[in-house]
N, C-alpha and C positions, 0 to 999 in steps of 0.2 A: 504493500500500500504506500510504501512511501516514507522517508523520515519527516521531512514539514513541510505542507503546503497550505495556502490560501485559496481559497474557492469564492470567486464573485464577492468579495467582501465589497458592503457600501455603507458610509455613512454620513448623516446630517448633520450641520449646525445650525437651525432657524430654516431659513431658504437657501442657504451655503451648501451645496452637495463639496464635502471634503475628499469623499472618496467614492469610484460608482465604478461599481463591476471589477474589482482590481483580482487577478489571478495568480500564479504562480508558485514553481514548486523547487523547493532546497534539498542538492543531493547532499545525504549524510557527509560529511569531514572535508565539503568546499565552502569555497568563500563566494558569494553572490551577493554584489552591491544594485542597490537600488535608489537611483540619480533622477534631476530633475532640478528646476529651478526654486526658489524661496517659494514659498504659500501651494509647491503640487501637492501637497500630500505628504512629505515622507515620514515626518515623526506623528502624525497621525496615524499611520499605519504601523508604527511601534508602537505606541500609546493602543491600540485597537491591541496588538498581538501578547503585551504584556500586563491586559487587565484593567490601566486607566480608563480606558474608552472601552463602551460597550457597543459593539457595531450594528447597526441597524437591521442588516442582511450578509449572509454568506457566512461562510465556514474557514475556519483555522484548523488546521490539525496536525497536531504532533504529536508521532510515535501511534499514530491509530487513535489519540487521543483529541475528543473536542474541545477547544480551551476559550473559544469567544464565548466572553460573557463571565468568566472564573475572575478572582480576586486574585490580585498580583500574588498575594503571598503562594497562592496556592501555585500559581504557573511558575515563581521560581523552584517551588517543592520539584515540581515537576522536570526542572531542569533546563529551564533560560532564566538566563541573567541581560542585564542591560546596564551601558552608560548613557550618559543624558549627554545633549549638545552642551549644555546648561552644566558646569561643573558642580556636582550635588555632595559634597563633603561636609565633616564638620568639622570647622576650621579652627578649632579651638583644640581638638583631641589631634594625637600625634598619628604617623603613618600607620605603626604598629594598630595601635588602637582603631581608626577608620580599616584595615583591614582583618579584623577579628570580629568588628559589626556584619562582617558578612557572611562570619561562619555559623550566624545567630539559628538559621533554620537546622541547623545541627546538633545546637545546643541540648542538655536534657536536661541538667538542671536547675531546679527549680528556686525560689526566693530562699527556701529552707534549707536545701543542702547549699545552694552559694554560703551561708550563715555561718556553716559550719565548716568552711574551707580551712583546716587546720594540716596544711601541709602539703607537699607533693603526692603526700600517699592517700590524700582524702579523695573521695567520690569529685568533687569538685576539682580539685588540685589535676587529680591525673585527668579531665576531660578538658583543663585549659592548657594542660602541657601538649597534648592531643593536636588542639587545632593553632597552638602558636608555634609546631612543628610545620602545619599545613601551610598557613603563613610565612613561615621561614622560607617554603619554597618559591612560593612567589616572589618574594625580596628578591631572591636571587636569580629568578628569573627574568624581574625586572629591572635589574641594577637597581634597588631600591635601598640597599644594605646604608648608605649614607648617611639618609633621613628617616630610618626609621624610626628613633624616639625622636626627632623637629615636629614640632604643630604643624600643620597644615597648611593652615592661612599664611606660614611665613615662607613656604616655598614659592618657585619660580611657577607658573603657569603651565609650562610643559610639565613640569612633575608633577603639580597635582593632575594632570592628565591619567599619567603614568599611574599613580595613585586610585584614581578611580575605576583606571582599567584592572587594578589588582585586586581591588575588591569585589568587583562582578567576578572576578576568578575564582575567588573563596568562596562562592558558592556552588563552584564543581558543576559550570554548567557544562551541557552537550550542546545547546546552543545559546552561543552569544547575540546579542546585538548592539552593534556600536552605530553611536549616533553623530556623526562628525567626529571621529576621533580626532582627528587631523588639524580640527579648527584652531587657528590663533597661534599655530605652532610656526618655529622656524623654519629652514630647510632641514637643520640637523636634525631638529626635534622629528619631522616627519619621517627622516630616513628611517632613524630609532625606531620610530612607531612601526612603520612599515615590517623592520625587522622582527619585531616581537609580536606581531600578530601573524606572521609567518612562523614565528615558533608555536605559538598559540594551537595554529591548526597544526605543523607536525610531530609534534614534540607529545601535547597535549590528547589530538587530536577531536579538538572543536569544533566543531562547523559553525560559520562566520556569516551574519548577516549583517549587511555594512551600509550605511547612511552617506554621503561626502562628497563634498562639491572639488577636491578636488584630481580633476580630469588625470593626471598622470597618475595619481595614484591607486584610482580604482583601474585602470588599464593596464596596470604594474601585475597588478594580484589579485583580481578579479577573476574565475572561468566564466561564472553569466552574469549578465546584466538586466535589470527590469528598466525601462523610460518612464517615468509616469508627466502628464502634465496635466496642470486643473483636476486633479485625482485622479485623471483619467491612463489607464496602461498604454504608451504607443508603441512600444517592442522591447520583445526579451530576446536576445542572444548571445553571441561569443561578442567579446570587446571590438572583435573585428567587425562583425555585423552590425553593431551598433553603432560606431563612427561612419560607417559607409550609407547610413540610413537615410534616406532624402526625407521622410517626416521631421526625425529628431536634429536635423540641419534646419528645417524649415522654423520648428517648434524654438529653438535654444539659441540661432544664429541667425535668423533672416532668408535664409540660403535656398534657395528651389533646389537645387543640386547638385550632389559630390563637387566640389572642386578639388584639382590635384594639389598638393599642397597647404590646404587650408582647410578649414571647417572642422570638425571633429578629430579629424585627423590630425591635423593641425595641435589642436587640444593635447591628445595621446603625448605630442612630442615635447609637450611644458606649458602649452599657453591653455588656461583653464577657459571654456565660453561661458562659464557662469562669472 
């Protein structure tokens, strides 16, 4: 049946159709980004897949399982995680700490035996040595080992990026979704990025649903692409078919059609059309 796909999903804001008819389907342990300009749709359709939004019509389905319409907590149980465009931390608590909040659906104990955490050998003790082992991998997955005890709020931008992406990982998902990971970042920062969600899928083996306007980099590590515009789907393909698209030139560039050199293609080779 399939690892995860979406079936006709649509939904409304007032008279704003955000999304109408949107399809598509994600092979287990790739990465498939889903591009488009400001206000198509995209983190709608993450908000829809991760429980924020409840969609008006159509089907989500991961692992055989229905999930439009469930409560976030429950679909991360279930094994997706997500970052926000919007860096979502609390920047008061240090790295360590914001990625331990994510091992929370893990957790088992309770206000009573936390109470009683009297040592490494307690019920509590050995469940928090447990998942700040779990953490530890990520640190070092993430070059994070640095700032691990630094507050949050005091790091640079790309790191708390870095940061956020380590904590959607602490919850051992089978599918991620990243929502701009990429945004606000440097050149270096992106490269980084780029590299570590390349580890992501093979190290890990995640399978990547990816948000990101920018063009070089979904054409980097992408195998399929969704188009969406005005909610609306205009083509799924290989990164190759999607630059050669006279729609999504039309839609994203002005363009009737392919030119040699330019257009989407163009894009692939550094210059983003968004």
């Amino acid at each position: 049946m399939g690892f995860f796909r979406v079936e006709r999903l649509s939904i409304a804001f007032g008279g704003l159709q955000a999304l109408e008819e949107v399809s598509f389907e994600v092979p287990k342990g790739s990465i498939f980004a889903v591009i488009g300009p400001n206000g198509a749709g995209k983190t709608t359709l993450f908000n829809c897949i991760n429980g924020i939004y409840r969609p008006d019509a159509g089907r989500i389905v991961f692992k055989d399982t229905e999930i439009q319409g469930k409560k976030p907590d429950r679909i991360a149980r279930l094994g997706i995680a997500r970052t926000f465009q919007n860096i979502e931390l609390f920047s008061r608590m240090t790295t360590m700490e914001n990625l331990m909040l994510g091992r929370h659906i893990f957790m088992k104990n309770g206000l009573f035996r936390g109470a009683w955490m009297w040592g490494r050998r307690s019920f509590a003790g050995r469940e928090e040595v447990r998942h700040r082992r779990a953490v530890e991998e990520i640190i070092d997955l993430l070059d994070l080992q640095a700032v691990r005890n630094k507050f949050v709020g005091a790091l640079p931008y790309g790191t708390q990026k870095q940061v956020e992406l380590g904590r959607a990982l602490a919850l051992e998902p089978e599918l991620l979704l990243l929502d701009e990971p990429c945004a606000g970042m440097n050149s270096e920062e992106k490269q980084d990025m780029i590299f570590w969600i390349k580890d992501i899928q093979d190290e890990l083996g995640v399978t990547i649903l990816l948000i990101e306007h920018d063009m070089k980099m979904v054409m980097d590590i992408s195998e399929r692409i969704l188009v969406i515009n005005f909610g609306r789907p205009i083509v799924e393909g290989t990164p190759d078919e999607v630059t050669n698209h006279a729609e999504v030139l039309q839609a994203y560039l002005g363009e009737d059609e392919p030119a040699s050199g330019s257009g989407m293609a163009g894009a692939g080779a550094g210059v983003s059309p968004f």
